[in-house]
N, C-alpha and C positions, 0 to 999 in steps of 0.2 A: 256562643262559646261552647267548643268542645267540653264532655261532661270527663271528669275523671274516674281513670279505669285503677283497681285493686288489685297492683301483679301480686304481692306476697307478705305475705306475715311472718313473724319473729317473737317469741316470749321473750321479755329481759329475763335474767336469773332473780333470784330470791326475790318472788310476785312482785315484779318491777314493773308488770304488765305487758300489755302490745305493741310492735314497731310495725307500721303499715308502710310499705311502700308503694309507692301512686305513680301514675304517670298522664297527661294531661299533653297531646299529640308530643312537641318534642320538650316537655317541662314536668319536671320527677319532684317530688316531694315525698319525704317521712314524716310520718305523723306517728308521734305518744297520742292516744286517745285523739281531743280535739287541739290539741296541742301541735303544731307545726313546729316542729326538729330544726328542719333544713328544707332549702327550695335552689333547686340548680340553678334560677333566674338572682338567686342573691348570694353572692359567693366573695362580695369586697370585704366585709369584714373575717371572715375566713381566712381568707387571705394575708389578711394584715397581720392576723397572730403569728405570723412566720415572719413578716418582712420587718415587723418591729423590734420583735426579740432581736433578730440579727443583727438588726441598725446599734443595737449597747451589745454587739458583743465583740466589737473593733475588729472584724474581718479574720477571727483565730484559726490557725492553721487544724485539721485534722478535729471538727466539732463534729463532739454527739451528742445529737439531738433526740429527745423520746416525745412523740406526740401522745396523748390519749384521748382516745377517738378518731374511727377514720371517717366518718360520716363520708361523705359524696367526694373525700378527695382534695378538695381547694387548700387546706391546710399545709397537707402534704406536698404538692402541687408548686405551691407558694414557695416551700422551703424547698427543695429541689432547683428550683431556678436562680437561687438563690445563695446556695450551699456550695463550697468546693468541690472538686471532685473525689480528696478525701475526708470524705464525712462519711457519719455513719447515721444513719436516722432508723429506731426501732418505734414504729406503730403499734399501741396496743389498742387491741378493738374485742369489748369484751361479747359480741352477739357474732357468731358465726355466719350467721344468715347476713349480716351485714357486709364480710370479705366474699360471699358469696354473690350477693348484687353485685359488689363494684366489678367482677367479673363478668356478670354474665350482662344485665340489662343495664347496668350503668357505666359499660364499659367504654362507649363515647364521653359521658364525662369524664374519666377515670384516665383517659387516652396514655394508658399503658404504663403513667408511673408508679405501679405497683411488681412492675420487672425492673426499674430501674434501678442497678447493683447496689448501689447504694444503702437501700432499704430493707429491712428485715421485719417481717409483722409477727405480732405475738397476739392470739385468740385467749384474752383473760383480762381481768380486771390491771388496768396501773396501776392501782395502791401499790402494791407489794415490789414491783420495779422500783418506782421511786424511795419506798425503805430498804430495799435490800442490800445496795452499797454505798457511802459517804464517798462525793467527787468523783458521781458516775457521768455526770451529765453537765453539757455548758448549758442546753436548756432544755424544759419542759415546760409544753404548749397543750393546756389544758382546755379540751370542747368535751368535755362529757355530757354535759349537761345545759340546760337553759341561760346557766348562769351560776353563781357561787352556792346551789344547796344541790341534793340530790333529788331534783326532780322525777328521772328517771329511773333512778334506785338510792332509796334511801342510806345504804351504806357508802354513796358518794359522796355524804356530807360530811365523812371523816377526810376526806382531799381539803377539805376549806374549813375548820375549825383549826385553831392553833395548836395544834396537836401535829397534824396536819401538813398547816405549813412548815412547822417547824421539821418535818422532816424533808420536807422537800425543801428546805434553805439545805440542812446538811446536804443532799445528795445533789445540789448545785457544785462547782467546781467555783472557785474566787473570780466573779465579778460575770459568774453564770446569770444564766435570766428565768426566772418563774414566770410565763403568760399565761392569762385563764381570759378566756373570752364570756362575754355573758350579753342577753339580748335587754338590759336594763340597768341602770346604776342600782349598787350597794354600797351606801355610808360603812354601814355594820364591816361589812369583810374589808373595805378600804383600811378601816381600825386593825381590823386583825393584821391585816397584810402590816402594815408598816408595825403593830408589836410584834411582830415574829424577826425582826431584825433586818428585815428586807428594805432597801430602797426603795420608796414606791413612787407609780406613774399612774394614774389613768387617764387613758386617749379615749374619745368616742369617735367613732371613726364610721363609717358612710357604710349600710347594705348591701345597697348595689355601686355597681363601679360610676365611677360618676359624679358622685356626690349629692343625687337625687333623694329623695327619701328619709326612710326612718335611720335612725342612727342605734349603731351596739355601743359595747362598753370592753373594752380590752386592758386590762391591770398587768401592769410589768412592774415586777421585783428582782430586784439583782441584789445580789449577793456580797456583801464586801472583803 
């Protein structure tokens, strides 16, 4: 087996630590520490955070969408093929070095829907999008992190505390959808999600495409 080659490194903000991007002949992985992020070989549950949200959001004419996190793309990706032609989808990706991959070395995965008009990326934290205005958004599809805490920056874990959700129910629009992906179930946030007024779902849904393998954890809340 080919060994794994170290194209580039990334600090998170506020000592959130190291983002290593790898690449392994044609198979890219980010790695936190010893922690694996994301691997371009596992992209179905990725995926699913776009096609689910949209499955409860009755086909709305003229949806905006805010992902956070662009990690390798697939989310984005998903929602794109997905979405009308007018929708508006804003990426927020808070590591520069990160819109910087999907350009340069990840730009075969990437395959260019980051020009797609549609799209608008913002280099910064989500938090302050999703509080900034009540019935901004049909949805927000939230990959920041491992799963519902801030693994990768500790101030993530204001996104999943009720505090939290409750501002992302306001800045849902009525019968909008909150997805948060995560690599494991949580009882704990399942609670939160449903006391913050949200309808709640969790689907565990397949890795890779296929239905082979380990399974994630994907929570939909909508909004009533």
């Amino acid at each position: 087996m080919k060994p794994w080659i170290h194209l580039d490194s990334a600090q998170m903000p506020d000592g959130g630590g190291e983002l290593r991007l790898m690449r392994r002949d044609t198979e890219f992985s980010i790695m936190a520490g010893a922690i694996e992020l994301m691997n371009s070989r596992l992209s179905g549950s990725e995926e699913a955070l776009a096609t689910l949200a949209w499955d409860r959001l009755a086909g709305r004419a003229a949806p905006r969408v805010l992902i956070g996190g662009l990690g390798m793309g697939f989310t984005l990706r998903a929602a794109l093929a997905v979405l009308p032609a007018d929708a508006r989808v804003t990426v927020a990706e808070l590591v520069p070095e990160v819109i910087a991959w999907a350009r340069g070395p990840l730009a075969e995965v990437f395959k260019g829907c980051l020009d797609d008009p549609r799209v608008s990326l913002h280099t910064g934290d989500v938090g302050p999008l999703i509080a900034q205005t009540p019935a901004a958004w049909d949805a927000i599809l939230l990959d920041v992190d491992n799963g519902p805490e801030g693994l990768t920056r500790r101030a993530n874990d204001a996104l999943y505390d009720l505090t939290g959700l409750a501002r992302a129910r306001t800045s849902l629009t009525p019968g909008g959808v909150l997805a948060v992906w995560s690599s494991a179930p949580d009882e704990g946030f399942t609670r939160r999600l449903r006391r913050s007024g949200l309808t709640t779902e969790v689907v565990r849904v397949p890795a890779r495409k296929g239905g082979r393998g380990a399974r994630h954890v994907i929570w939909l809340g909508v909004r009533g």
